[in-house]
C-alpha positions in Angstrom: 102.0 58.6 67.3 104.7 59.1 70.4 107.4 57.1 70.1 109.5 58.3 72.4 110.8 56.2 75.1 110.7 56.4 78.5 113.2 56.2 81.3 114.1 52.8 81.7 115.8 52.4 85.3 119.4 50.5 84.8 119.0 46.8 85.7 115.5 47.1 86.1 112.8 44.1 83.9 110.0 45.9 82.5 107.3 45.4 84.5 103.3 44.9 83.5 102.3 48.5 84.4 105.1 49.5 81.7 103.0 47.3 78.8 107.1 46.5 77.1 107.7 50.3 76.3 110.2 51.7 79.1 107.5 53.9 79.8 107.4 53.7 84.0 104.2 53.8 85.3 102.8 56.3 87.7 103.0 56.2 91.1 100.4 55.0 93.1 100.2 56.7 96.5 101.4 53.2 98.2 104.3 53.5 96.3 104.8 57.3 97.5 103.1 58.0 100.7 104.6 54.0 102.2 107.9 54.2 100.8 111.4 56.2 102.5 112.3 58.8 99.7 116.3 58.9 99.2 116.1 62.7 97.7 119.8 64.2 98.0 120.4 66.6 100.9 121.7 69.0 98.7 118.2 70.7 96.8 117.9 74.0 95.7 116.8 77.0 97.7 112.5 77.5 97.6 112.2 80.2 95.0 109.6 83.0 95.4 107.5 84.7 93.1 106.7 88.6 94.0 103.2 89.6 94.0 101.8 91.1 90.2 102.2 94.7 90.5 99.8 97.6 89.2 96.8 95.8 89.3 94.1 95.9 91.7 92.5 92.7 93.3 89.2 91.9 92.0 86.5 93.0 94.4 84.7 90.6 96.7 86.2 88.9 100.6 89.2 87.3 100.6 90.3 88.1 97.2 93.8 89.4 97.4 96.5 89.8 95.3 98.9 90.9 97.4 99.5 87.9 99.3 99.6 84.3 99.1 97.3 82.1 100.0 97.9 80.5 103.9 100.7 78.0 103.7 101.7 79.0 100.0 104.3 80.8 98.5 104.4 83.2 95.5 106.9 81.7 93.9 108.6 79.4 91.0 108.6 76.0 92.4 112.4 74.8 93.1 113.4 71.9 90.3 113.4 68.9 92.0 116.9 67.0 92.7 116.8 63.3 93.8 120.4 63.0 92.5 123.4 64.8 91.4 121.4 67.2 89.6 118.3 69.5 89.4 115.5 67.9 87.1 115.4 70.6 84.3 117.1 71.8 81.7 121.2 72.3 82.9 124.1 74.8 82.2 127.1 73.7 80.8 128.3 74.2 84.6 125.6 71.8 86.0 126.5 69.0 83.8 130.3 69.1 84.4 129.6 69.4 88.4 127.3 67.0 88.3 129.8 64.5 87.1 132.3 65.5 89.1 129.6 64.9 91.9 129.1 61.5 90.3 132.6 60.7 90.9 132.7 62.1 94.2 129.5 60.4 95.4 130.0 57.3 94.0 133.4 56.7 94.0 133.7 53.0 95.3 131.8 52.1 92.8 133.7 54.2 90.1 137.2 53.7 90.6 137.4 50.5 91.2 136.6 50.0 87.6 138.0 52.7 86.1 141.7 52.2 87.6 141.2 48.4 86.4 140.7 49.8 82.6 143.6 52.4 83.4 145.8 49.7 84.3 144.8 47.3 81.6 145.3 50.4 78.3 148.4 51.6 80.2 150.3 48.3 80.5 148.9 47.2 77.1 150.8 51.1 75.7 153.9 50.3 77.3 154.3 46.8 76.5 153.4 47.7 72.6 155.9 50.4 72.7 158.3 48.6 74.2 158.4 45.1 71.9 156.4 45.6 69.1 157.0 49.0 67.7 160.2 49.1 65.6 162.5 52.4 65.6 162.1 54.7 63.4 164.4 55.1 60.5 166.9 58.1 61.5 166.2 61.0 58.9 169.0 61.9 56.5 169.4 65.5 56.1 171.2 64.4 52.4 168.9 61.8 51.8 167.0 62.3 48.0 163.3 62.8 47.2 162.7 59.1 47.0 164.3 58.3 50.0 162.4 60.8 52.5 159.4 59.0 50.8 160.6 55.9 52.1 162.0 57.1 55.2 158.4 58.8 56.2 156.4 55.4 55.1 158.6 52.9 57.2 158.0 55.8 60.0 153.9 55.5 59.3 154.6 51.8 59.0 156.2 52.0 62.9 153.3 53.8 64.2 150.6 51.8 62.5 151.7 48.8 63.9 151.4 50.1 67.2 148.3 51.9 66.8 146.3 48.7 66.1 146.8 47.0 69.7 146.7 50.2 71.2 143.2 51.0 69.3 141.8 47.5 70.0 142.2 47.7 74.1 141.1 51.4 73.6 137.6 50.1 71.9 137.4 47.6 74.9 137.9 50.2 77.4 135.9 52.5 75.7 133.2 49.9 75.5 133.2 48.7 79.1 133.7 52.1 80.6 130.7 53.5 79.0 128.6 50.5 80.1 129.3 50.6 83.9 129.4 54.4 84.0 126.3 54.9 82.0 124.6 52.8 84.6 126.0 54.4 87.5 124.8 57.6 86.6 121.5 56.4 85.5 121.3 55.6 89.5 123.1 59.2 90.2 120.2 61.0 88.2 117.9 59.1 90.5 120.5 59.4 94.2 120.4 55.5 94.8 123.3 53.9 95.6 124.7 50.7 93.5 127.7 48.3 94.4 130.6 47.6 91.8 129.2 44.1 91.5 125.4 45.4 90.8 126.9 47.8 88.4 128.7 45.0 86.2 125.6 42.6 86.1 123.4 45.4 84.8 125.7 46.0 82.3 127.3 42.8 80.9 123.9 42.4 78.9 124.7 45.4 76.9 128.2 44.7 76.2 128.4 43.1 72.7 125.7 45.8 71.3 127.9 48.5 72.6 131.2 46.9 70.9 129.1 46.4 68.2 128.3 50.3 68.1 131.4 51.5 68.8 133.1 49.3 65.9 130.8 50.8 63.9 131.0 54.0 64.0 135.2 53.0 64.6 134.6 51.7 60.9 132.9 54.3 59.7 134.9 56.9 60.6 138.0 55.1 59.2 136.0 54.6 55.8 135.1 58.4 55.1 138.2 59.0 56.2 139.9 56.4 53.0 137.2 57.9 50.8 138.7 61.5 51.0 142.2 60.7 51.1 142.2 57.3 48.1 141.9 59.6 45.2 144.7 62.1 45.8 146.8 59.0 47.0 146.1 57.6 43.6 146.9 60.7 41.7 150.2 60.8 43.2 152.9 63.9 42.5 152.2 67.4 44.2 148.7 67.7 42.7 147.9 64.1 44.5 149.0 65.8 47.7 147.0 68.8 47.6 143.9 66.9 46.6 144.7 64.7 49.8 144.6 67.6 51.5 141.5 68.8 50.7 140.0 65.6 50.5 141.4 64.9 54.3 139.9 68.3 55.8 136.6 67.5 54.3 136.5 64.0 55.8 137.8 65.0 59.1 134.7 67.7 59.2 132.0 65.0 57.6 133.7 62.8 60.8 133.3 65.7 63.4 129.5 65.9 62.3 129.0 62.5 62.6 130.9 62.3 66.1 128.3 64.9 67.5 125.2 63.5 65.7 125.9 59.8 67.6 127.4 61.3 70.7 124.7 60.2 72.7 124.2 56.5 71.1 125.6 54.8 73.9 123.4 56.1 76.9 120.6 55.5 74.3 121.8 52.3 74.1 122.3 51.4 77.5 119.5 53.7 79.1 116.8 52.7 76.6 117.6 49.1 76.2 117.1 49.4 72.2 119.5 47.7 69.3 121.9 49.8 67.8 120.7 51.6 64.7 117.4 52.8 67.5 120.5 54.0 69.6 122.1 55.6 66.6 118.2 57.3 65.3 117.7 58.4 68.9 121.0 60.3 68.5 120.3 61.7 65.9 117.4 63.0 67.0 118.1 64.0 70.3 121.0 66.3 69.1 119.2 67.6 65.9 118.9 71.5 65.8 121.3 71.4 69.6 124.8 70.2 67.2 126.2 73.2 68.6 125.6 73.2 72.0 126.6 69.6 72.0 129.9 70.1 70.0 130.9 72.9 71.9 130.2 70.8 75.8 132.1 68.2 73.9 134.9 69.8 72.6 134.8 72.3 76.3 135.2 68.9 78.4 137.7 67.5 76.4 140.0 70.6 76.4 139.5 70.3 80.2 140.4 66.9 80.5 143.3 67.2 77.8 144.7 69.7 80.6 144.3 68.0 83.5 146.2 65.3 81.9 148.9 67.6 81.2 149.1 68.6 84.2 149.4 65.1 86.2 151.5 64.0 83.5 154.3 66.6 83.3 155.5 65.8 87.2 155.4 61.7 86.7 157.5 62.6 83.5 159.8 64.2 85.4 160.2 62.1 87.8 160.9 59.4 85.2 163.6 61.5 84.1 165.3 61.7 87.1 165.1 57.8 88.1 166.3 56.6 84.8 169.4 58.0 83.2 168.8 56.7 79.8 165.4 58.3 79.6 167.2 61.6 77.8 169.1 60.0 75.4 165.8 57.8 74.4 164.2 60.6 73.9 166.8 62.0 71.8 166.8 58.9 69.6 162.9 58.7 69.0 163.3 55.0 70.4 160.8 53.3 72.6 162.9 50.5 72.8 165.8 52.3 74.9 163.8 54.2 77.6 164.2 52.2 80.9 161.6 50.3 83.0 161.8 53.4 85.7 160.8 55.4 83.6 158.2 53.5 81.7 156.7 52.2 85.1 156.7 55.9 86.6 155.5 57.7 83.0 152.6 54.6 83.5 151.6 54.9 87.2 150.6 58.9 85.7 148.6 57.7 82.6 146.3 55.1 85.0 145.7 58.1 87.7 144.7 60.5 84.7 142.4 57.5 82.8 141.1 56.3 86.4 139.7 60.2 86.7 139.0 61.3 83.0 137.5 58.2 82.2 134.5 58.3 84.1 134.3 62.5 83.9 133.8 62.0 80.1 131.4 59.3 80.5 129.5 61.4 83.4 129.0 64.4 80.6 127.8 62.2 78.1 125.0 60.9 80.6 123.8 63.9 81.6 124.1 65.6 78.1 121.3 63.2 77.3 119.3 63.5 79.9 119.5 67.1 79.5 118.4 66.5 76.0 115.7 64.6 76.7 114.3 66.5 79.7 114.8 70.1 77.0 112.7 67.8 74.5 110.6 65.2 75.8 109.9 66.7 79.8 112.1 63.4 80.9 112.0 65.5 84.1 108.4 64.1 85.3 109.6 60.7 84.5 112.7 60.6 86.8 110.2 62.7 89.5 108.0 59.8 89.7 111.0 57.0 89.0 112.7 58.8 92.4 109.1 58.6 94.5 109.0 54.7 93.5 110.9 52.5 96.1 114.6 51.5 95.2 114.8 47.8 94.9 117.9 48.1 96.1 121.5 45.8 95.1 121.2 42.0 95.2 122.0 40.1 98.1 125.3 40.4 99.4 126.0 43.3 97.2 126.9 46.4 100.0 125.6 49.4 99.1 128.1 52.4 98.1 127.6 56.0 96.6 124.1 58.3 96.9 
């Protein structure tokens, strides 16, 4: 029994031909011979194939292998490439360019968004850090045993109180980011265009099972994470803190595995249409026996991003330093509370440029990792070949049309 899915096109109802399984129906030569195709400009060279060599053509007219038959070509045929990338399997190079080319061809439609997410985690950091997080204690270099102890809990306590409103706008950003960017490069795959309003109506239905997923696996994380840490907590004493240890690695790998197993749960999700545990089974089983590859595109792209980060960051801090003269002697003190609005409002116009580009890079790999998993494993390819032949419907009335 097959039960894998087919490509469901974003915003699309299933449709009678598809019988309720996602699985688009053929073209029929009205839909392909009387529709306008809207293949990308940009397709790949025709291959050719070199005649077989030392072997001689069977006898009898017109056999010969040494040439191809009229108005054919010896050759590989060229993938084809609707979109912002070639329908077969992809390099590690394709899927990064090919969400950069998302970006790049569909950028009204992308940054809109993404600067609006930016904006809201950025101003939601700085406020946090401003008002809520208390200062640290100041360390004592005399201070005894016990009092470090205390010293470095009230410091934990100071950063846990501002990681939880931090973490809660990052889970809705998360969540809304990959919605509307998952749909846009569903339409990228396929080089149709689709307006910032078309984008949010496709994916608002999807919202609360993505939160959903994404708290899960938020939760989960965070209780593998208790489960190798509570018992050398308990113990207490220095043999408490080296079972911690231990106990800490191990979760933080058991975490990493898990991270990469459900990587591609949310395009599942989104893509597919299913509930979450199908998103978090179709996963699983898209990544099984690729966890390496996977891992290593993952951790690749976020090294990248983690750099170009740095790099934008480094002159707005700067900057920041230079407007506000109280910046250096904040960050002397470890005190949020004593950096000045220059320098907070500079620092933050660098963090919503950096999210309003990674965000949607990140979300673009994801994507295309699993369409490239699913084109490696279950010849998605011929799927998105017909899907592209069928006409667009095209964005709702009075929705302008952006991107391809």
């Amino acid at each position: 029994m097959n039960d894998t899915p087919g490509w469901t096109s974003p915003g699309s109802a299933p449709s009678g031909g598809q019988e309720g399984s996602g699985i688009p129906r053929p073209a029929s030569p009205a839909d392909v011979n009387g529709s306008t195709s809207q293949w990308s400009k940009d397709q790949p060279p025709a291959g050719r194939w070199t005649p077989p060599t030392g072997q001689t053509p069977p006898p009898g007219p017109g056999r010969n292998w040494g040439a191809p038959p009229p108005g054919a070509q010896w050759g590989r045929p060229p993938a084809a490439k609707p979109g912002v990338v070639p329908l077969r399997p992809l390099g590690v190079g394709e899927i990064l360019d090919g969400s950069v080319k998302t970006l790049r061809s569909y950028w009204r439609t992308i940054l809109p968004i993404t600067a609006a997410l930016a904006v809201l985690a950025q101003v939601t950091h700085t406020l946090v850090q401003r008002y809520l997080v208390p200062a640290p204690p100041p360390l004592s270099s005399d201070a005894t045993p016990a009092e470090e102890l205390d010293q470095l809990v009230e410091s934990a306590r100071s950063s846990l109180i501002g990681l939880g409103p931090d973490t809660v706008v990052a889970l809705v950003v998360l969540t809304v980011s990959s919605a509307l960017l998952a749909v846009v490069a569903g339409r990228a795959v396929l080089g149709r265009p689709i307006s910032p309003g078309t984008a949010w109506r496709e994916a608002r239905p999807h919202l609360p099972r993505l939160l959903g997923l994404t708290l899960l696996l938020a939760v989960m994380g965070a209780g593998i994470m208790l489960v190798g840490l509570l018992p050398g907590l308990v113990i207490g004493g220095g043999p408490g803190m080296a079972l911690a240890a231990v106990g800490g690695l191990g979760a933080l790998l058991v975490n990493i595995w898990l991270m990469v197993r459900f990587s591609l749960a949310s395009p599942a999700l989104i893509l597919e249409r299913g509930g979450i545990v199908q998103a978090l089974k179709r996963s699983a089983k898209l990544v099984r026996g690729s966890w390496w590859r996977i891992f290593g595109i993952t951790l690749l792209i976020q090294l990248l991003t983690n750099v170009f980060t740095l790099i934008i960051s480094i002159p707005f801090i700067a900057i920041g330093f230079v407007v506000d003269g109280e910046a250096l002697s904040a960050l002397s003190s470890g005190s949020a509370e004593t950096f000045g609005w220059p320098f907070l409002i500079v620092t933050g116009i660098g963090g919503v440029i950096t999210g309003a580009v990674t965000y949607p890079i990140s979300a673009g790999v994801t994507v295309l990792l699993y369409v490239d998993q699913r084109i490696r494993r279950e010849a998605l390819d011929l799927e998105l070949i017909r899907a592209a032949d069928r006409p667009d419907p095209g964005p709702a009335p009075g929705d302008k049309a952006v991107g391809g």
